[in-house]
C-alpha positions in Angstrom: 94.3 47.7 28.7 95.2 50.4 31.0 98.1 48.3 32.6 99.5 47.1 29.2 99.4 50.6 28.0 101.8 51.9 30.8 104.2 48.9 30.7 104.8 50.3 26.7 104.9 53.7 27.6 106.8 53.9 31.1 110.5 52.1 30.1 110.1 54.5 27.3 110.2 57.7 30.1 112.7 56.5 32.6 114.2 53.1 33.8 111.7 50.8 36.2 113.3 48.4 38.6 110.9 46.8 41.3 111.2 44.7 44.6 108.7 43.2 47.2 108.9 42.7 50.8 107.6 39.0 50.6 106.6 36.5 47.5 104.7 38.5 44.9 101.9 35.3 44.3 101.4 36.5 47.7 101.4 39.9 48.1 98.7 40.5 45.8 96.7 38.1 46.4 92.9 38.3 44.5 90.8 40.4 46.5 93.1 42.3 47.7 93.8 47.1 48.2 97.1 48.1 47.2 97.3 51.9 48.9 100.2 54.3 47.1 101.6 57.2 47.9 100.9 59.9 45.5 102.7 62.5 44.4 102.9 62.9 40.7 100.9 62.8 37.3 103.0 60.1 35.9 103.2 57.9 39.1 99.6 55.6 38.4 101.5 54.5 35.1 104.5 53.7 36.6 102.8 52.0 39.8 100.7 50.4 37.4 103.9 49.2 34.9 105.2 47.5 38.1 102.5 46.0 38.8 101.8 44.3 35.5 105.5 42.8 36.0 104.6 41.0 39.1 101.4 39.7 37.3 98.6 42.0 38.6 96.6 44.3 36.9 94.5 46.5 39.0 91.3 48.3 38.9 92.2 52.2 39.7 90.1 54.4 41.8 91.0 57.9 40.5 89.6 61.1 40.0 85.9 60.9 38.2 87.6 64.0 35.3 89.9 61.8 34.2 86.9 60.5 32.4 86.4 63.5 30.2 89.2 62.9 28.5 89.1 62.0 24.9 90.4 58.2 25.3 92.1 58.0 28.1 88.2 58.1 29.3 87.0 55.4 27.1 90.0 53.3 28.2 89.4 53.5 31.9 85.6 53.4 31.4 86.5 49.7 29.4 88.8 48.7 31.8 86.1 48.5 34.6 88.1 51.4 36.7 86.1 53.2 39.4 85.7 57.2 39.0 85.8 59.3 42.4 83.7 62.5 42.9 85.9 64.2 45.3 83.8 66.7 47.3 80.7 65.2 46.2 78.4 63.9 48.6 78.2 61.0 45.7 81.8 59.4 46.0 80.5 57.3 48.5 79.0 55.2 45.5 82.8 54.7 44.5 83.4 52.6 47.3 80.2 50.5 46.5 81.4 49.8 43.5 85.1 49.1 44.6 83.2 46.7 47.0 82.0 44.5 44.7 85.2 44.4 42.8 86.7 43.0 45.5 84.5 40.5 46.3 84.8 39.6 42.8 88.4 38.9 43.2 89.9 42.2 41.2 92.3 43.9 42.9 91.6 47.4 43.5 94.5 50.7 43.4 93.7 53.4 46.2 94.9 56.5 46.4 94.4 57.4 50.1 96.2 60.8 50.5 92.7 61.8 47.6 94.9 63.9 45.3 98.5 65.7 44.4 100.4 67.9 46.6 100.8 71.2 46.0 104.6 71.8 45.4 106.3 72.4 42.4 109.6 71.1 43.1 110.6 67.6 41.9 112.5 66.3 45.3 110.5 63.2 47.4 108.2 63.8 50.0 106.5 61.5 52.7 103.0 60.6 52.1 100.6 63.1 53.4 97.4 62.5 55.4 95.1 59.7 54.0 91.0 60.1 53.9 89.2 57.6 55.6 88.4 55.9 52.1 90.6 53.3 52.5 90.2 52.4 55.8 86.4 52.4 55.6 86.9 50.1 52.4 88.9 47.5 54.4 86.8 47.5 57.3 83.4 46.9 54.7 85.3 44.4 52.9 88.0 42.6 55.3 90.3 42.7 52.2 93.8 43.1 53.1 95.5 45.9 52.2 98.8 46.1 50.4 101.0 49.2 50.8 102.8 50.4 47.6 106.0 53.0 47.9 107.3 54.5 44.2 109.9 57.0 44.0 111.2 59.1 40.6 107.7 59.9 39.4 108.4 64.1 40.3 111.4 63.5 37.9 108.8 63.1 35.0 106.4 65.0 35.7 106.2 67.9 38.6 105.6 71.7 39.0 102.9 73.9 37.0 101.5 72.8 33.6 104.7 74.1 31.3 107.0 72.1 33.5 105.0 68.8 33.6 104.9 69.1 29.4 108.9 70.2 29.5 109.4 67.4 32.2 107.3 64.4 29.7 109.2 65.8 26.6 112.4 65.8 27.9 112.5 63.1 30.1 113.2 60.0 27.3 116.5 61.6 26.9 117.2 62.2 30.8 116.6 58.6 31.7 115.4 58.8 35.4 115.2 55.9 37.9 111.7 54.7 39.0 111.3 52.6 41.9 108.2 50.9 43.2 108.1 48.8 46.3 105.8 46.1 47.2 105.1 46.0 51.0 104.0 43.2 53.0 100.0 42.9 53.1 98.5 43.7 56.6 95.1 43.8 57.9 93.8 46.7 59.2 92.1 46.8 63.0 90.9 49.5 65.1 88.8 52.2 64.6 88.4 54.4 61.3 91.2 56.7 62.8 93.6 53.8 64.1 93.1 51.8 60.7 94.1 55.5 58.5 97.2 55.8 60.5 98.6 52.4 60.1 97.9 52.7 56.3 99.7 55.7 56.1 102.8 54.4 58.6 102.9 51.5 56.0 102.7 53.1 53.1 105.2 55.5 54.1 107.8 53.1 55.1 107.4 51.2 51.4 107.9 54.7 50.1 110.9 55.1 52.8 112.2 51.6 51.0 111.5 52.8 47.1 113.6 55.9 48.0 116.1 54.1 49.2 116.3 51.4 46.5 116.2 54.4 43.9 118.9 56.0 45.0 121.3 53.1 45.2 120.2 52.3 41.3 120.9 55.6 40.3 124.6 55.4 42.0 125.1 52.3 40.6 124.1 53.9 36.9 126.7 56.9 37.8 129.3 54.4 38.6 128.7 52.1 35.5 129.1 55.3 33.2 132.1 56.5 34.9 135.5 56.8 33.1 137.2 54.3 35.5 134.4 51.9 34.8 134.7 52.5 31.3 
């Protein structure tokens, strides 16, 4: 429900275009992490959105307080998603139970950088440092991991509480361009330490690829509504 909730919701916020490094059938194959970068509010939905257009509907592992809220916490509780008590001595369960939604076949939505980052401007930042969540999943599991880059997410919602409300009120009208990019899957080797960098590097350079892909949309949108165009 989750993932058909945010492909209503997140054409109706900005304009979603999507590309893959390889075949999607393969890409996401059952069984298999899909790491994001994270930097906004709005940017599950929109990962989520994309996803749902290439046929795959994940189980999220996101922050256990999302749960308190009035429906969206009976939606993710019915959707089978996995709640993460950050700081808790507990969140190790999380990865138990991401474990055996793996080897169930489910693919499972990671977010190894383990929460937002702290500025309030709306501009596109590298991923930051990933936990060792992820790479201690894939090393439990074997799964392969599939790194995810989105870019336009701050352009909805960034900043301190007033501007994230002004940002989702407004931004219907202003239109902006969301990119997500699909990376090719890899396997992770190594140690915990060796495994968590080349996550990130891959993650980062999907991210590096959404940016990219984003920008040249948004030209292209300037162009189209130009007066020579026209």
């Amino acid at each position: 429900m989750l993932s058909r909730i945010a492909d209503v919701l997140v054409p109706a916020v900005g304009r979603l275009s999507v590309t893959t490094d390889a075949d999607a059938d393969t890409a996401l194959a059952p069984g298999s992490i899909i790491a994001a970068n994270h930097t906004s509010l709005a940017d599950p939905a929109i990962v989520l959105a994309a996803l749902r257009r290439l046929g795959a509907e994940p189980v999220v592992m996101a922050a256990a307080g999302l749960w308190r809220v009035p429906l969206l916490g009976r939606v993710l509780a019915g959707g089978g998603h996995i709640p993460v008590l950050r700081g808790d001595r507990r969140a190790a369960a999380a990865l138990d139970t991401a474990a055996e939604a793996l080897e169930k076949g489910r693919l499972i939505l990671i977010y190894a950088e383990g929460g937002l980052p702290r500025r309030k401007d709306a501009a596109e930042a590298a991923p930051g440092p990933f936990r060792s969540g992820l790479a201690r999943l894939a090393e439990r599991t074997g799964a392969p991991v599939v790194p995810v880059g989105h870019a336009g997410a701050r352009r909805v919602t960034s900043g301190g509480l007033g501007k994230q409300l002004a940002g989702l009120a407004t931004a219907p009208l202003r239109r902006p361009d969301l990119h997500v990019h699909v990376g090719t899957p890899l396997r992770l080797t190594g140690d915990c330490q060796a495994r968590t960098a080349r996550a990130r590097t891959a993650v980062t350079n999907a991210w590096r690829t959404a940016v990219t892909n984003a920008w040249r949309t948004a030209a292209a949108h300037l162009d189209d509504s130009s007066p020579i165009a026209a």
